[in-house]
MARTOR-831396 format. One line per field, with one value per residue (C-alpha): residue number from 1; x, z, y negated; residue in one letter. Coordinates in Angstrom, 1 decimal, m for minus. Layout:
// MARTOR-831396
lumdo = [NUM; ...]
x = [X; ...]
z = [Z; ...]
y = [Y; ...]
seba = [A; ...]
This chain:
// MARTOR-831396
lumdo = [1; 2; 3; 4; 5; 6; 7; 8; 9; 10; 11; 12; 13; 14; 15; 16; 17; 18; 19; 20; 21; 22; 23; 24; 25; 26; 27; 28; 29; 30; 31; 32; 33; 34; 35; 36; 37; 38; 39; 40; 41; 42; 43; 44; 45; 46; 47; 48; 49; 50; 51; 52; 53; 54; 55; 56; 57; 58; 59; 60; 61; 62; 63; 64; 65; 66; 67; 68; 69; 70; 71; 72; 73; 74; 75; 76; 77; 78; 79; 80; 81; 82; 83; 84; 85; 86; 87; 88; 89; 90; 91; 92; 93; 94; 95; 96; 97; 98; 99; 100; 101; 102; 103; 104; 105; 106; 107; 108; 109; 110; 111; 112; 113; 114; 115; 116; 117; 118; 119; 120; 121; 122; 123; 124; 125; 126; 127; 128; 129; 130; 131; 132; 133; 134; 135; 136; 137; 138; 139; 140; 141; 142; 143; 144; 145; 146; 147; 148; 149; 150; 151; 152; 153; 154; 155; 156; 157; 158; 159; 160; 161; 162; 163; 164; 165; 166; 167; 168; 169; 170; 171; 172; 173; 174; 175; 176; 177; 178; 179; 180; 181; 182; 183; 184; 185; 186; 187; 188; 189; 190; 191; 192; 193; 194; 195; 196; 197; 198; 199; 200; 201; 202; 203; 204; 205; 206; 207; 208; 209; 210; 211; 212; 213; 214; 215; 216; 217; 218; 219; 220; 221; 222; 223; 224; 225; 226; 227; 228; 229; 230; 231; 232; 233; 234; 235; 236; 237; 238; 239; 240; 241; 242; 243; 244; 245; 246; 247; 248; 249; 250; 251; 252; 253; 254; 255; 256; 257; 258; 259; 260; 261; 262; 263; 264; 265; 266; 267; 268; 269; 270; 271; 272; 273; 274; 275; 276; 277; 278; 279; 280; 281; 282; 283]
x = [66.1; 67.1; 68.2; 64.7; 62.7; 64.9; 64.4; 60.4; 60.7; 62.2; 60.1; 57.2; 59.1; 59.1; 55.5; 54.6; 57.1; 54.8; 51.3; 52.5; 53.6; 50.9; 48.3; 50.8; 50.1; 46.4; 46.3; 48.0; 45.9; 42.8; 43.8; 44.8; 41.5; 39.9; 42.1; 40.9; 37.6; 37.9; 39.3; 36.7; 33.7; 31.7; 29.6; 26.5; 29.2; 31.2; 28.5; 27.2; 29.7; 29.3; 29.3; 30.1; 28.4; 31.2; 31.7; 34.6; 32.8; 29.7; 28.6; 25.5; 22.6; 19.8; 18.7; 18.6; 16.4; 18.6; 22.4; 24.2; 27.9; 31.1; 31.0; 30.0; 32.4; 34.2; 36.6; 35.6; 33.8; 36.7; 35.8; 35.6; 32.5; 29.9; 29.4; 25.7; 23.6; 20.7; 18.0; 14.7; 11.9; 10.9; 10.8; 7.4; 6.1; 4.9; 9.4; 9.4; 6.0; 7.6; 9.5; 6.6; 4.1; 1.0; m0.9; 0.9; 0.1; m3.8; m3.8; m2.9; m6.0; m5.1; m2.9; 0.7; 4.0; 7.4; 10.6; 14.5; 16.6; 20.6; 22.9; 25.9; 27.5; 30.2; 33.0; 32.2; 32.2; 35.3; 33.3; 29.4; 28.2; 25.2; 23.2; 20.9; 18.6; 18.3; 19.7; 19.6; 20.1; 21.2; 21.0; 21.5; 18.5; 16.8; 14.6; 13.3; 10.4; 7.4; 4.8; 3.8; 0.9; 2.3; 6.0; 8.0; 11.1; 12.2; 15.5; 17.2; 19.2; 19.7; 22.2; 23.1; 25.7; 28.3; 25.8; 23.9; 21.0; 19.0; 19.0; 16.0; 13.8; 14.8; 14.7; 13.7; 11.4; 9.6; 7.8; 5.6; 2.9; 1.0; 2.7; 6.9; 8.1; 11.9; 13.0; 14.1; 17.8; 20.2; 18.7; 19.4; 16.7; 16.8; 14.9; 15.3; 14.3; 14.8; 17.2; 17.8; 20.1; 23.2; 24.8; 26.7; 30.4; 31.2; 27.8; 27.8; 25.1; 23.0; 22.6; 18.9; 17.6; 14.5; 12.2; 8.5; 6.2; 2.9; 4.8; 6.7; 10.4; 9.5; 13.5; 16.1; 19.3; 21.4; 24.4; 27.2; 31.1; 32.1; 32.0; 29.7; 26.6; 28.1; 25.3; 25.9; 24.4; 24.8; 24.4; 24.5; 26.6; 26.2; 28.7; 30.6; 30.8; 34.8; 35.0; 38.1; 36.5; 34.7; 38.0; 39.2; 36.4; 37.8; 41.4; 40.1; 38.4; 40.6; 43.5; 41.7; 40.2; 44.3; 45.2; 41.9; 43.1; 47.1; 46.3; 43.8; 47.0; 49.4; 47.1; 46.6; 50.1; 50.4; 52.3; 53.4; 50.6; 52.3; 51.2; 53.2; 54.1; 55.6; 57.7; 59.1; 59.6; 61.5; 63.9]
z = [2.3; m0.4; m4.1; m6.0; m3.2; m4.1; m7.9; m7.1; m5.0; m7.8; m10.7; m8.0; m7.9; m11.4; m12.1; m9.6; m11.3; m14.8; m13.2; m11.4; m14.6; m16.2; m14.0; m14.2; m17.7; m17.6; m15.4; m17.4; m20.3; m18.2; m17.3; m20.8; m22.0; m19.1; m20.5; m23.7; m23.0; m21.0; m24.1; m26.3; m24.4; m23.5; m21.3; m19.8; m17.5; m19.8; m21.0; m24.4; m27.7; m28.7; m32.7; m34.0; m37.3; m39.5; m43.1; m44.8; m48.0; m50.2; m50.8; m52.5; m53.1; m54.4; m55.5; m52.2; m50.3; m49.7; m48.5; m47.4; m45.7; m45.0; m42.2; m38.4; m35.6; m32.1; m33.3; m31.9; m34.4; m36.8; m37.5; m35.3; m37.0; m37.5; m41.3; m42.6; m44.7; m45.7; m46.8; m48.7; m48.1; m52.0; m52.5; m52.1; m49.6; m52.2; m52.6; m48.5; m47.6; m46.0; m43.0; m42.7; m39.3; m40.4; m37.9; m39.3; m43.1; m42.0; m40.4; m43.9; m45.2; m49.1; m48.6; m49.9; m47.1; m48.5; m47.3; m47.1; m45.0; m44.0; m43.2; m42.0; m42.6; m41.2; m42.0; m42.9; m38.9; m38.1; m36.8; m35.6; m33.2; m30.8; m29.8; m27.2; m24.8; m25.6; m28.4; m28.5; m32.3; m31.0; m34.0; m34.2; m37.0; m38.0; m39.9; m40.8; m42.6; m40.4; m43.5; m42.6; m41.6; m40.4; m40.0; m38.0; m37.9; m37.2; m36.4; m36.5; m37.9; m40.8; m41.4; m45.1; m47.1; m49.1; m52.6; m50.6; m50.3; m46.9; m44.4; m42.0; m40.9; m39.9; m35.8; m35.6; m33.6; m34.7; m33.7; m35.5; m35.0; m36.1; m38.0; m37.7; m35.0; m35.3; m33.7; m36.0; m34.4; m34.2; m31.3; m30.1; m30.7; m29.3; m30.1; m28.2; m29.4; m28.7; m30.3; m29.9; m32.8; m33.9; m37.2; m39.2; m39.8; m43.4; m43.2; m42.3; m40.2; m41.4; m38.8; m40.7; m40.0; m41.8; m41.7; m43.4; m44.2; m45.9; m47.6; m50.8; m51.0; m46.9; m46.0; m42.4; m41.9; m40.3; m38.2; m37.5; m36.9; m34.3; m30.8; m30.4; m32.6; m32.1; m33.7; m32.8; m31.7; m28.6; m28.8; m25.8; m27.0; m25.6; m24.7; m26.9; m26.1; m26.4; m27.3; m24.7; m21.5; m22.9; m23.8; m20.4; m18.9; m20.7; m20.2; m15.9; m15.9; m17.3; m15.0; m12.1; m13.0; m13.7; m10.6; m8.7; m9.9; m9.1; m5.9; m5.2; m6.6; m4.0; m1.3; m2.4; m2.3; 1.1; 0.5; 3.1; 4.7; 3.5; 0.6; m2.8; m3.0; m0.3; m0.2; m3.6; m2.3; 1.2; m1.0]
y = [76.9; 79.5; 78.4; 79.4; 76.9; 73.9; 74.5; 75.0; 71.8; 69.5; 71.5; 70.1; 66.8; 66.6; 67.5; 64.3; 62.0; 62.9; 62.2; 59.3; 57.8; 59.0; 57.3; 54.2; 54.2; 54.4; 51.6; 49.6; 50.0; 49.7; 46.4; 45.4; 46.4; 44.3; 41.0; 41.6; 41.9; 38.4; 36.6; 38.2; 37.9; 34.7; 34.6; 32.5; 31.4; 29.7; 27.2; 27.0; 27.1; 23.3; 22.7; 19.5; 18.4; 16.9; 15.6; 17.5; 17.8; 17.4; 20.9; 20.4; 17.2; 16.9; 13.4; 11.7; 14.1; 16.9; 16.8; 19.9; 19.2; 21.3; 21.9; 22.5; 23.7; 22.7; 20.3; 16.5; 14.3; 13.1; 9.2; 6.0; 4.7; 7.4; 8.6; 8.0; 9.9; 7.7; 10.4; 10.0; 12.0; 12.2; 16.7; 17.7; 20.3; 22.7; 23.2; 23.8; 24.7; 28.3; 26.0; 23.8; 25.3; 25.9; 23.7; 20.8; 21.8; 22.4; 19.0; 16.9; 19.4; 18.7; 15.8; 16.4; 15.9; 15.0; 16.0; 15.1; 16.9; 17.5; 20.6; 21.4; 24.7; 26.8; 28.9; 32.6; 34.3; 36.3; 38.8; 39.3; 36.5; 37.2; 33.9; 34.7; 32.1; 28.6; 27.0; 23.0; 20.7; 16.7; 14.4; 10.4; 8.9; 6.0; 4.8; 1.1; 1.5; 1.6; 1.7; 5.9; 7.5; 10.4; 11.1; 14.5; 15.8; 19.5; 21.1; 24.8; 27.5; 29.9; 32.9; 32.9; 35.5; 35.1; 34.4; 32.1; 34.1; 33.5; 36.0; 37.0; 34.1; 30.4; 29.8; 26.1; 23.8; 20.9; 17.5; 15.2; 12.5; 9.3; 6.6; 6.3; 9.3; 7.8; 4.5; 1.4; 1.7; 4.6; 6.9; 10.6; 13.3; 16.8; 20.1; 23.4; 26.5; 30.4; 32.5; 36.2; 37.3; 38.7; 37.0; 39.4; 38.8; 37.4; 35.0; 31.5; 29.6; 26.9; 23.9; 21.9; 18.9; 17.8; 14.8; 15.0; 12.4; 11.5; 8.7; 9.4; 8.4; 7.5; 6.5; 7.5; 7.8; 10.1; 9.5; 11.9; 12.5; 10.0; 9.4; 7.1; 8.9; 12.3; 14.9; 18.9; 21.7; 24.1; 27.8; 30.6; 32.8; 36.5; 38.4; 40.9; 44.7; 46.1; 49.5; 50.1; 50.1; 53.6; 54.9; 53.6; 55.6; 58.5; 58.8; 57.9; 60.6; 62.7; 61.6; 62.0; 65.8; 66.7; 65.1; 66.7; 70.3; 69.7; 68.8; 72.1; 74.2; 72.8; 73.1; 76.8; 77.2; 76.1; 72.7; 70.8; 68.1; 65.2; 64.0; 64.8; 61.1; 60.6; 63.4; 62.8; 59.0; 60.8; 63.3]
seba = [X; X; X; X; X; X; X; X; X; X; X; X; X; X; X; X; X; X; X; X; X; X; X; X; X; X; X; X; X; X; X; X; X; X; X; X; X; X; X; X; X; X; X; X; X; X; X; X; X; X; X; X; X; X; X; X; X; X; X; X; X; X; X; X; X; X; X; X; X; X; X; X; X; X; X; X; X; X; X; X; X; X; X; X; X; X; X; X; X; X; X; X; X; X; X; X; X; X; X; X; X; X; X; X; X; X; X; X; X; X; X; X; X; X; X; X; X; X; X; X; X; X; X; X; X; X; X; X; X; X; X; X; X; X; X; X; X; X; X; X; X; X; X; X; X; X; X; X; X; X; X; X; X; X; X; X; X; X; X; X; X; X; X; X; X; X; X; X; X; X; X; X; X; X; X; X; X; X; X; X; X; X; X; X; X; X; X; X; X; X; X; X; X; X; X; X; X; X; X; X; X; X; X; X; X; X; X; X; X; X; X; X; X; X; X; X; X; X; X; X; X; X; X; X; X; X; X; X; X; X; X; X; X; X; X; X; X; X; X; X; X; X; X; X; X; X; X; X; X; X; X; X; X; X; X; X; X; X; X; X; X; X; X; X; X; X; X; X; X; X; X; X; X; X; X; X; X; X; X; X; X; X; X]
């Protein structure tokens, strides 16, 4: 074999050496972005993000009808006994009547409802959070006085900014019906409702829960932040897009049209039939 072929054959070497650590790199990065896009993304599969309602702080109250608490997320309830908000149902409908269904306000005709209600709020998001399927509110209440007509209670969520200004609609669900709807002992309620929505990064959500009756200053309690009466709510969260696996796509498809046209020029050259590999894994 004459001098210039040797030099060709390790130039050749060389160029293999480059696009084998070339597509070793791509790999690698491909896989990276497929790790990240497991810790960023959750899925159905993972089960619903569970937050707990706890009492860190009185953000705002109104009277006794309206409590608002900091704050809701996935750390366990904090107390052994459960912390109780004892609520009175004494602000008028007229100062909620936008929450309130319609069938239920056409069914006191020109009677008036009064409300209390509780919410917990979280932490400004990190970043956007998609909810999507069915979202669930579990809250412990109570309430002694029997003395009603006609009592409900309704549960759901807002997005609020940074000035506390509401954001699009409230997603809730409700239930109501003659005389007192909530047991004379601590008991569990549940409402599910359907929620298709992405919450902008910077906001906070809004967990509600809201009790109406025809009775003025109509009493309950809620109970919250232990094990025993452990209130929450469960949301599906959807997963979240990551930008690398495009740019993956990219730099693939790009190693394998380089590769694709290296390959044509050594067969045009009348290379060998072994593979390139091998022979630069045989010298």
């Amino acid at each position: 074999m004459s001098l210039g072929t040797r030099g060709g054959g390790r130039h050749n070497s060389r160029v293999v050496l480059v696009l084998a650590m070339y597509f070793i790199l791509v790999l690698m990065l491909c896989m990276r972005s497929v790790q990240l896009a497991s810790a960023n993304s959750v899925g159905s599969d993972h089960g619903p993000l569970t937050m707990n309602f706890h009492m860190y702080s009185v953000v705002f109250s109104n009277s006794a009808s309206i409590f608002i608490y900091n704050g809701a997320d996935t750390n366990p309830p904090a107390y052994p006994t459960p912390v109780t908000a004892p609520v009175t149902c004494s602000s008028s409908s007229i100062e909620f009547q936008q929450f309130l269904p319609q069938s239920y306000q056409s069914s006191f005709g020109d009677s008036d409802v009064w409300f209390g209600g509780v919410s917990w709020i979280t932490q400004p998001l990190d970043e956007d959070l998609t909810i999507r399927g069915n979202a669930s509110i579990t809250v412990w209440m109570s309430a002694s006085n029997a003395n009603v007509a006609e009592s409900g209670y309704g549960f759901g969520i807002l997005e609020s900014d940074s000035t506390a200004n509401i954001v699009g609609d409230p997603v809730y669900q409700y239930y109501y019906g003659s005389g007192r709807v909530l047991a004379s002992t601590p008991s569990l309620y549940r409402l599910t409702f359907n929620v298709d929505r992405t919450f902008t990064k910077g906001n906070i959500i809004v967990f509600l829960v809201g009790v109406w009756s025809t009775t003025k200053a109509w009493q309950y309690q809620v109970y919250f932040d232990s094990p025993a009466t452990n209130s929450y709510a469960e949301l599906p969260i959807a997963s979240v897009p990551v930008p690398e696996f495009s740019e993956m796509a990219l730099l693939i498809s790009l190693g394998v049209a380089v590769l694709s046209s290296y390959i044509l020029v050594r067969r045009r050259n009348g290379s060998s039939t072994n593979p390139c590999w091998v022979r630069l894994l045989c010298r």
